[in-house]
N, C-alpha and C positions, 0 to 999 in steps of 0.2 A: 588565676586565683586557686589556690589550695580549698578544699571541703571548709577546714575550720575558718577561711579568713570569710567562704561566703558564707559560713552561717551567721558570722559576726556581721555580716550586712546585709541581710536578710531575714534572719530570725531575732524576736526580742525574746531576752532569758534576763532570769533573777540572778541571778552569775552565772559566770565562767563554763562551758562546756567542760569534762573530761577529756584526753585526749583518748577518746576509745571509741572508733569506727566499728559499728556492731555490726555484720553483716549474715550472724546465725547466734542462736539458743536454740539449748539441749541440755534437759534437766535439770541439774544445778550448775551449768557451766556455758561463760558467755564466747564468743569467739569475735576475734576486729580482723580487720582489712590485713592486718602486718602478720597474721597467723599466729597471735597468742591464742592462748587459750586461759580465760579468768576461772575459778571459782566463786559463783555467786552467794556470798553469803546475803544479798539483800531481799532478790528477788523482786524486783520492784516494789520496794517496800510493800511486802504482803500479797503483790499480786499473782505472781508463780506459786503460791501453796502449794499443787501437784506439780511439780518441777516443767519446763519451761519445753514448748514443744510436745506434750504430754500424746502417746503413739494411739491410746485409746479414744480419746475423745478428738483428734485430730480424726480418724475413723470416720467416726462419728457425723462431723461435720462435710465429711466430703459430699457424702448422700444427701445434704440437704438441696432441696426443688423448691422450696415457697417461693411465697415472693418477695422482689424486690422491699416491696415497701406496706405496708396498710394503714390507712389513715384512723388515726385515735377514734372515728367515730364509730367505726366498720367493726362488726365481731372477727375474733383470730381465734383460734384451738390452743395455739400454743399459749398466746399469755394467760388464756384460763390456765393453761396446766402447768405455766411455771408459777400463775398464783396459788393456784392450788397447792403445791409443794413446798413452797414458802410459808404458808398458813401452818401446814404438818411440821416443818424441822423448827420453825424458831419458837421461841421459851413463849411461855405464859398464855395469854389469850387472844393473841394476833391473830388477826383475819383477811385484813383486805390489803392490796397492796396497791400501791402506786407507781407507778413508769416513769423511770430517771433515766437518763444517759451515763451517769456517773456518779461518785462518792457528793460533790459538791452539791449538783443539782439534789441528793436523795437529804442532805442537810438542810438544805433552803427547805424543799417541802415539810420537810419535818415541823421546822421554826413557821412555817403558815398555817401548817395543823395546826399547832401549839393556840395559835393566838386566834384563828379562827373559832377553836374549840371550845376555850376557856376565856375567850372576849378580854382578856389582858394582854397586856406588851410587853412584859421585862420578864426578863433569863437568871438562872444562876447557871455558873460552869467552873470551870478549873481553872486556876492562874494558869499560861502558857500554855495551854492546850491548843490544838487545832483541830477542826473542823470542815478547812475548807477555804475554796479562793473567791468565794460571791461575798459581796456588801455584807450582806445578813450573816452571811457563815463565818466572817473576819471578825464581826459584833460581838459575835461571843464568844471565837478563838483568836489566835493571832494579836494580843492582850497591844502592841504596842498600836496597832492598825483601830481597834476597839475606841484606844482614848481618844485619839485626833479624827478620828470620824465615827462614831457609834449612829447604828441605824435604829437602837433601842437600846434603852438601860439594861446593863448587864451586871451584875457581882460574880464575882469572883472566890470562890475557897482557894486558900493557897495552904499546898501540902505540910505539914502530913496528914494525908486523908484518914483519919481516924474520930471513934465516937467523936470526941471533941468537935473535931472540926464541922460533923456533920450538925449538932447541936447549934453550933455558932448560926449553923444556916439559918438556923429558926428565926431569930431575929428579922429576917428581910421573910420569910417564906409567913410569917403570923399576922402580915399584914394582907394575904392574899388578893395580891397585885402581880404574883408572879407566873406569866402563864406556863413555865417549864427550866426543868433541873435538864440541862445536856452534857451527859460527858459520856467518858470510854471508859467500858470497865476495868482498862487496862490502858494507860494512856500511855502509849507508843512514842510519842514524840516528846514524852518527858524522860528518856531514858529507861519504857518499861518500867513507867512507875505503875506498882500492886497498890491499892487499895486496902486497907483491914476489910474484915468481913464485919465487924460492927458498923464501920463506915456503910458499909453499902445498904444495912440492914437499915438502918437508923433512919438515912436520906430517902429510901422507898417510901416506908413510913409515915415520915415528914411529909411525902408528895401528899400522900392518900389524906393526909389530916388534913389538910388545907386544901384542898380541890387543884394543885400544880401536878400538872403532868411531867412523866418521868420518860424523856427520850435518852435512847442508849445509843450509842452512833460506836456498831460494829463495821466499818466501812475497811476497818484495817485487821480488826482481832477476830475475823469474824469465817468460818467455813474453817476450823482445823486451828488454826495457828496456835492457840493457845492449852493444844492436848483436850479440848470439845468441842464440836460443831460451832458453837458462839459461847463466846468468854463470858458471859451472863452466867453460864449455868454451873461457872463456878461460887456463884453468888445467890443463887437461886431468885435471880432475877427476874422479875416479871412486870417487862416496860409499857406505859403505853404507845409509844411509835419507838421502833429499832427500825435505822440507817444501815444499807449494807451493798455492795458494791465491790470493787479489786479483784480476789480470789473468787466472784461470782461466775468469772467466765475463763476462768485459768488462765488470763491474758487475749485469748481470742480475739477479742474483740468488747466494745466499752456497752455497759450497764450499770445502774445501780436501782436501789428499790426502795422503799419507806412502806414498811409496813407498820399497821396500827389497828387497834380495837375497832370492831364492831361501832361502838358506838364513839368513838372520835370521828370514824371516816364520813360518819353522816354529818357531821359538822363542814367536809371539806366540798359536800356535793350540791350545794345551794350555788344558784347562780351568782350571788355574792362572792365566794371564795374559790369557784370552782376550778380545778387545775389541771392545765393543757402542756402535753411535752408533743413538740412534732416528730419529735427522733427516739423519743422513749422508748424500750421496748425493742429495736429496730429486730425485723424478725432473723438476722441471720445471727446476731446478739442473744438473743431467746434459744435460740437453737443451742448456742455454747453454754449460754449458764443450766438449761436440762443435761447437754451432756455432762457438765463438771459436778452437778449434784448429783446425780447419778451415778457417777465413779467414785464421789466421795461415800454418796452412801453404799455403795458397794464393798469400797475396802474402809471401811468406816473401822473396824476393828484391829486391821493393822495400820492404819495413818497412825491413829492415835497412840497406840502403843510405841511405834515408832519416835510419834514425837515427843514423848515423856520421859522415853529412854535415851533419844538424843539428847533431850534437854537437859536432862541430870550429868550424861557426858562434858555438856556444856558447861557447866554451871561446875561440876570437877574442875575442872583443866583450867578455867579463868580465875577459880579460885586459888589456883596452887602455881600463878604467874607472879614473879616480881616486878610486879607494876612500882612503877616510882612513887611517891607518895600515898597517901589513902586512897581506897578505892571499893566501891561499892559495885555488887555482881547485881540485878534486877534478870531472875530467868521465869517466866511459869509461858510450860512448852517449848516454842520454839521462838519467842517472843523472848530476846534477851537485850537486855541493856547496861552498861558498862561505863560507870561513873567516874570521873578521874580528879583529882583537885585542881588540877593544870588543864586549861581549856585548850592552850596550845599543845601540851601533849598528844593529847587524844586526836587532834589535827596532823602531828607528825606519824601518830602512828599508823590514820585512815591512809597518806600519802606512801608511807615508805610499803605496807601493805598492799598498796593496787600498783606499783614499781616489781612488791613478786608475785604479783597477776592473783590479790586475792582483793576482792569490793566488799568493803562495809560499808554503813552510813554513818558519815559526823553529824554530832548530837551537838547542843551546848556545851555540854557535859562530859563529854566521852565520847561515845562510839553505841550504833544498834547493832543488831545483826536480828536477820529473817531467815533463815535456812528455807529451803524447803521440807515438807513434811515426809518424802520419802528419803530423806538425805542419807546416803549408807556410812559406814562408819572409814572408809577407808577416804572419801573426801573429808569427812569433818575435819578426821585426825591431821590430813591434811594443811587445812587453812587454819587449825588454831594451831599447829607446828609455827605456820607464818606468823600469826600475830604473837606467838613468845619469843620469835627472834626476832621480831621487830619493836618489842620494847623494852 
């Protein structure tokens, strides 16, 4: 048996593997078994932000000595100090943090703050959004998963996210029964759909008046991608729990975190609600997500720049392709999404694209792309060379 015929009888997938044996990453660029060499423009969706194999914080981790393991009950140095660090970089008045293995688990927590806090059970969120592969985290993303099995009443706003729409919310939010508003300030998985800024303004708002908390789930737009530390602060956002996880370990190795108010997290520390991760945190996981904030904050002044300058590069070039029908650009940073009227389009184009070794993601709609945030200009020009002679 061939690699793919035993993954197919051994491993279960949501579809079809790629045919792409990845056997090295480096930077923006993946390498398989047959000696291509890809340009990534996806990056694990969000997760490479410092490009993949990153020389500094690989360093970094070589010198780690701790231990193997330490049990949730035991004090560590380090998860103080990467609480600590998380409490300083993210927006508003976050304080405490929670220990997740991943983007998933850091959503579930979120949704038991929510309801622990505020002693209600129903969500609002975004048509089509996701959040995630747990029961709870499908409830209020993953909208067809929601109807045929909802673990709590959810509503839904369906775009476009604007004053309007966030007014609409009032109706369900006036009855205060709803223990939280989740969404992404930047919903990634709708083709980079942008929010208006009265929308964001409006729905915060709305939280505060009715006693609903407002969870932000940066698990994808979150450490750079969006041209700021966390895509909130283009909104001047100030959530009570943000989700955050992927680019927290530059791929190293898996984490995520839920951080929240002072006074939400006292909600979650009663032996009632109280919450246990056996893997959370794991300490050689801790050790990657200090080095990767620490290199971000380091070049914190050229990432960003970088990625507003590539972005605009971006958001050029896709503009001035002849795409076949209408087509709609979705760029803020490096966070771009590309809308097509032809669903199969945008499928032939992700396909005949990774045939000249360049990876994007199919959308419903179109196509994403995640660059990395040090992306130089001689790869970009590179893969969107590719995708105008591939459509």
């Amino acid at each position: 048996m061939n690699l793919r015929q035993l993954d197919e009888k051994y491993l279960s997938r949501s579809s079809d593997p790629e045919n792409i044996e990845v056997i090295k990453t480096k930077g923006s660029f993946i390498y398989d078994a047959k000696g291509k060499k890809y340009i990534d423009f996806t990056m694990g969706w969000c997760v490479g932000n410092v490009g993949w194999n990153n020389d500094e914080i690989r360093r970094k981790l070589k010198s780690f000595n701790g231990p193997e393991y330490v049990t949730p009950h035991h004090l560590y140095k380090s998860w103080v100090e990467l609480a600590r660090q998380l409490a300083q970089i993210t927006p508003g008045k976050l304080q405490k943090s929670f220990r997740a293995t991943g983007g998933t688990e850091a959503v579930e927590l979120a949704l038991q703050a929510a309801i622990s806090h505020t002693r209600r059970h129903k969500f609002i969120s975004i048509e089509g959004a996701y959040h995630g592969d747990s029961i709870a985290a499908r409830s209020v993303g993953s909208p067809d998963f929601g109807r045929w099995h909802p673990l709590f009443p959810c509503y839904r706003l369906s775009p476009p996210l604007d004053e309007a729409c966030a007014d609409s919310a009032e109706k369900w939010l006036k009855n205060r029964d709803i223990a939280a508003v989740i969404m992404e300030p930047v919903i990634c998985n709708l083709g980079v759909l942008i929010p208006e800024q009265k929308f964001m303004e409006r729905i915060q708002e709305l939280c505060k008046k009715y006693g609903t908390l407002f969870i932000v789930d940066e698990v994808a737009t979150g450490f750079g991608r969006t041209g700021k530390m966390f895509a909130s602060e283009h909104f001047n956002l100030e959530p009570d729990i943000l989700c955050v996880a992927k680019a927290i370990t530059a791929g190293f190795a898996p984490l995520g975190a839920t951080i929240t108010t002072e006074e939400v997290a006292k909600s979650m520390m009663s032996h009632e609600t109280g919450y246990y991760s056996t893997y959370g945190w794991h300490p050689r996981s801790v050790d990657a997500a200090l080095a990767t904030i620490q290199f971000l904050l380091k070049h914190q002044e050229r990432l960003e720049s970088n990625t507003l300058d590539m972005g605009a590069y971006f958001s050029e070039r896709l503009n001035q392709m002849n795409f076949k029908g209408k087509v709609e650009i979705n760029v803020m940073g490096l966070a771009i999404g590309v809308h097509l009227k032809n669903k199969n389009y945008g499928e032939d184009i992700v396909e005949k694209a990774r045939r000249r070794e360049l990876l994007l993601s199919e959308s419903d709609s179109g196509f994403t792309m995640f660059p990395a945030l040090d992306i130089d200009f001689k790869t970009a020009k590179a893969g969107l060379d590719i995708i105008e002679d591939c459509i």
